[in-house]
N, C-alpha and C positions, 0 to 999 in steps of 0.2 A: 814112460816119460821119454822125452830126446833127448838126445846127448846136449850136456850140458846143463840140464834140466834138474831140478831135485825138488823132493820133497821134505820139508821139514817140520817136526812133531813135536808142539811146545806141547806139552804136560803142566796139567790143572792139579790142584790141590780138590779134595773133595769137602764138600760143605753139607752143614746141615740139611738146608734148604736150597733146592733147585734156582730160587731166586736169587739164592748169594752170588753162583754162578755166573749167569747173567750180567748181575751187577759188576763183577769184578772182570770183569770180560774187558774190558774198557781201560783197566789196570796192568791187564797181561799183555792189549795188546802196545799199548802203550812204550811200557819194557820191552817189547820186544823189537819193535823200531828203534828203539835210542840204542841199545846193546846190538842190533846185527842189520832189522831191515834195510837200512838207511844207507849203511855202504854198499847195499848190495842188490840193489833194484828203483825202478824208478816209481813203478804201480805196485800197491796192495789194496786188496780188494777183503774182506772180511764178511765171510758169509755163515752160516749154521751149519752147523753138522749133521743132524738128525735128517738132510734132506737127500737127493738123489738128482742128479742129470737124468736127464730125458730128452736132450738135443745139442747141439752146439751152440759153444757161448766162447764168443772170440775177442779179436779186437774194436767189434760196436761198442761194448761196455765204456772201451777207457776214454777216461776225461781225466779233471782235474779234481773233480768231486762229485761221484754217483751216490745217488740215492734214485730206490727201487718204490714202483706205490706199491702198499698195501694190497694185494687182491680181495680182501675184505671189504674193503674202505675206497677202494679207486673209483666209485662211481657216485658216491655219496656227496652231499654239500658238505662243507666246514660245521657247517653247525653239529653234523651228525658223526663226525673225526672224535677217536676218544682220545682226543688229547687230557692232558694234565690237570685239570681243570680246578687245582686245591692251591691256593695262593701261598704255603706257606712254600713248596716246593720250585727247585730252582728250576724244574722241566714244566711249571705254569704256561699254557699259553692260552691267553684272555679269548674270550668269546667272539666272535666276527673277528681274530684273526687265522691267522694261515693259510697255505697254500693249497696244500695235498697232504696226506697222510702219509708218511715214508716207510716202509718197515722196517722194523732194525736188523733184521738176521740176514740182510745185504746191501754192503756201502761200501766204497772205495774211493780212488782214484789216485792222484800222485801223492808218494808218500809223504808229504811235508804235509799237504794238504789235510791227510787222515793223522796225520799223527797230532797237528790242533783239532781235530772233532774228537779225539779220544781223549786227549790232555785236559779238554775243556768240559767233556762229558763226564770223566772222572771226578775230576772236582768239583764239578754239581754233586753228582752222588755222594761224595763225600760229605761236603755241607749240607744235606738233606740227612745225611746218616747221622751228624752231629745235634741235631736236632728231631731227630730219631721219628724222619718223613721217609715215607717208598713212596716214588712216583708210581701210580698206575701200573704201567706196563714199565717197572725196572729203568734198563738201557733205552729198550724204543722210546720212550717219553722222551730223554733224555736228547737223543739223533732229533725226533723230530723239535725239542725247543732250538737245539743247535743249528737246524736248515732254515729256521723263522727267520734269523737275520745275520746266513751265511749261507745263501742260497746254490744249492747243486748247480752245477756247470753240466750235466747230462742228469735228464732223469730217464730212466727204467721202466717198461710196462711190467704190470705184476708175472707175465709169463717167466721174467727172471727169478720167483720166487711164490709161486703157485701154492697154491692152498689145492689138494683133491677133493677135500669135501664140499668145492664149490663146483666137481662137476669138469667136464674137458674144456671147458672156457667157451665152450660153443662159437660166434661167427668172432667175436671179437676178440679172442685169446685163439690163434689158429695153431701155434708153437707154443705148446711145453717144455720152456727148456730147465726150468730147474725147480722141483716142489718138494712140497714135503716126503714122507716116510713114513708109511702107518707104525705103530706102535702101542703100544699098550702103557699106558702113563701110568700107572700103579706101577708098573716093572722095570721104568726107565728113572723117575723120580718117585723115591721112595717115601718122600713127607708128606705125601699127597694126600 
């Protein structure tokens, strides 16, 4: 790091399920902007851990509020986006809508801005927990009902967040800058 520079290591409680995780992701990071980000930066950017750099990634990211597509999903129509698609959940989004598929495990931008996608993401999960609904995919359901009608100020090619087992991206992904990390899921989540 440069001087001036730090890193700092919030510590997770461990959960039964791999999904608690996930979900409660949204809660830590929440906390952790009101109790410290917030006086002390202007960007947070929120991305997974399990993954790996493979290029630089600088000042293009920042905006006011990134979200990253899917490398899965970035080529597909809407119709074909797994969003939420079970009415009782507050990460619902109806059929012929939305934009692009976001992935959750990278989003950012200026902190006020992330810290209502978290505040707001939260409390969905919440109310879905209360009436004891998981959206689909956890948090990403969640990021992607929050961008339906709180639209990113920059969006991301999935090079920001590469999937390998789609491959080196060939002509149209020509930079790998940040994917996953192979792993052995029986030995990373244990409930599996």
């Amino acid at each position: 790091m440069a001087a001036g520079r730090r890193v700092s290591v919030i510590k997770v409680p461990k959960f039964s399920r791999w999904q608690e995780i996930s979900m409660r992701r949204m809660e830590f990071i929440e906390k952790a902007i009101e109790e410290d980000i917030r006086h002390k930066a202007n960007y947070i950017f929120c991305v997974d851990v399990d993954m790996q750099f493979h290029s630089r990634v600088g000042a293009e990211i920042l905006g006011r509020l990134v979200a990253v597509l899917n490398p899965w999903l970035h080529k597909s129509n809407r119709d074909n986006f797994s969003y939420e698609r079970g009415t009782v959940s507050t990460a619902h989004i109806p059929v012929g809508k939305g934009d692009f598929y976001y992935a959750g495990g990278f989003f950012g931008g200026a902190v006020g801005e992330v810290h209502d996608l978290v505040k707001a993401c939260r409390a969905n999960l919440e109310a879905d927990r209360a009436v004891k609904v998981e959206a689909r995919w956890q948090e990403e359901s969640h990021v992607n009902r929050y961008f339906l009608t709180n639209k990113p100020t920059k969006v991301l090619s999935p090079e920001y967040i590469w999937d390998e087992e789609l491959g080196s991206g060939g002509a149209e992904i020509q930079v790998i800058r940040y994917a996953t990390v192979r792993k052995n899921m029986k030995e990373v989540r244990e409930n599996i």
